[in-house]
C-alpha positions as CSV (number, residue, x, y, z in Angstrom):
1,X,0.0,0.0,0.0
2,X,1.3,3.4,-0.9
3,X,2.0,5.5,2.5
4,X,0.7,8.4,0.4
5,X,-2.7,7.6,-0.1
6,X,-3.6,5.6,2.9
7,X,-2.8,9.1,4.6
8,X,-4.7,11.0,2.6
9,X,-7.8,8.8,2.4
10,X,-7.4,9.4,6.3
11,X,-7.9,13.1,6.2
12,X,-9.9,13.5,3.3
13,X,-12.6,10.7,5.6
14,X,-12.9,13.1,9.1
15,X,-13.2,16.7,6.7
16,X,-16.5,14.9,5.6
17,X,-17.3,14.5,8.7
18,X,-19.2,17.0,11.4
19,X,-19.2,15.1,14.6
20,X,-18.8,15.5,18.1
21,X,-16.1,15.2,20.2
22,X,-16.1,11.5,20.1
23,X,-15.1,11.1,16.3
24,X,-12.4,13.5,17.1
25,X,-11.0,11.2,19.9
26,X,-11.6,8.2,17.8
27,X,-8.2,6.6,16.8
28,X,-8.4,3.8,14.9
29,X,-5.5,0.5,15.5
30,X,-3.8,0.4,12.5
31,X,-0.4,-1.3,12.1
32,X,2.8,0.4,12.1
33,X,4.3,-0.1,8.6
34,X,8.0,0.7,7.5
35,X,9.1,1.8,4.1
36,X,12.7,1.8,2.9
37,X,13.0,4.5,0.1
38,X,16.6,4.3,-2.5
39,X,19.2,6.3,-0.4
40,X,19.8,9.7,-1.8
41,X,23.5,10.0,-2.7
42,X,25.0,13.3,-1.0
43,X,28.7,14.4,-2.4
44,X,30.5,16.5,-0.2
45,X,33.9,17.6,-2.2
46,X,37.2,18.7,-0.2
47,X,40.0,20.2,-1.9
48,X,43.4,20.0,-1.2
49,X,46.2,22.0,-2.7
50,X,48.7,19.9,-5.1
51,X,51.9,21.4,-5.8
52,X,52.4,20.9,-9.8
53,X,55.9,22.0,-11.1
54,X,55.6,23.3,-14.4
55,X,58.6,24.6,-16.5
56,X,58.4,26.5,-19.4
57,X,61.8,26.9,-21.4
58,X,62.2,30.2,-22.9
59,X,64.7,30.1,-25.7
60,X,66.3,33.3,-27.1
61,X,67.0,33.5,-31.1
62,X,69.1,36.4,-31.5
63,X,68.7,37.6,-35.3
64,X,71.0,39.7,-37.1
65,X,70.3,41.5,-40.2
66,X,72.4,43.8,-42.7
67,X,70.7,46.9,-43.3
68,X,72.3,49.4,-46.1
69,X,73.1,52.7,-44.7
70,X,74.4,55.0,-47.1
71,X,77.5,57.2,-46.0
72,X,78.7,59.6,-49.0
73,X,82.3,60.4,-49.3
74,X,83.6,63.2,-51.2
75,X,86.8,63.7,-53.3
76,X,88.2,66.9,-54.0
77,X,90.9,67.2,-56.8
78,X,92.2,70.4,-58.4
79,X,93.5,71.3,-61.8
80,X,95.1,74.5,-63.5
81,X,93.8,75.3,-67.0
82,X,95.5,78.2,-68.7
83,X,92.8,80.3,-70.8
84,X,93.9,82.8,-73.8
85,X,91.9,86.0,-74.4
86,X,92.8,84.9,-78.0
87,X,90.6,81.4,-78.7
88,X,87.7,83.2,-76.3
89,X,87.1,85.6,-79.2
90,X,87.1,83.2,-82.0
91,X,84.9,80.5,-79.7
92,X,82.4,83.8,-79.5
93,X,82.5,84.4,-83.5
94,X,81.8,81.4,-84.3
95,X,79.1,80.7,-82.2
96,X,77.8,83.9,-83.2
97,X,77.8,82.8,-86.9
98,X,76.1,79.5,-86.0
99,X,73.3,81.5,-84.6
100,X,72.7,83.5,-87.4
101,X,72.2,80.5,-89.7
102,X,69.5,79.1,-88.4
């Protein structure tokens, strides 16, 4: 039998019911029954620090590159030209006859 209905049928018989104080008193001998339900499970978790060594290797790659950098150097040299008055005026006449041609 079902513990859950044989208590309610229990109640829902005495609301019915509008008696005196007799039916109030009125306790019937029923036998005591035992039920067993599944156990319920309960977890309770501890936690308990664990040292765990971990190493990480770094490794360094140094990397070297040629980069042009441009550095100008300068040479000076010096030379001596002798210039006539003479071929100047011939260089001009001609170039002035040139420029008439055209």
């Amino acid at each position: 039998m079902n513990r859950n209905n044989y208590y309610n049928m229990g109640v829902i018989g005495n609301m019915g019911n509008v008696g005196g104080m007799n039916d109030m008193n009125f306790c019937p001998d029923c036998p005591t029954q035992t039920i067993y339900d599944p156990p319920i499970v309960q977890y309770e978790n501890y936690y308990h620090p664990q040292l765990v060594n971990v190493v990480q290797n770094i490794e360094t790659v140094k990397q070297h590159h040629c980069c042009p950098v441009y550095k100008q150097h300068f040479t000076h040299t010096e030379k001596n030209v002798m210039v006539s008055s003479a071929r100047r005026a011939k260089r001009a006449k001609a170039s002035a006859n040139k420029r008439s041609k055209k």
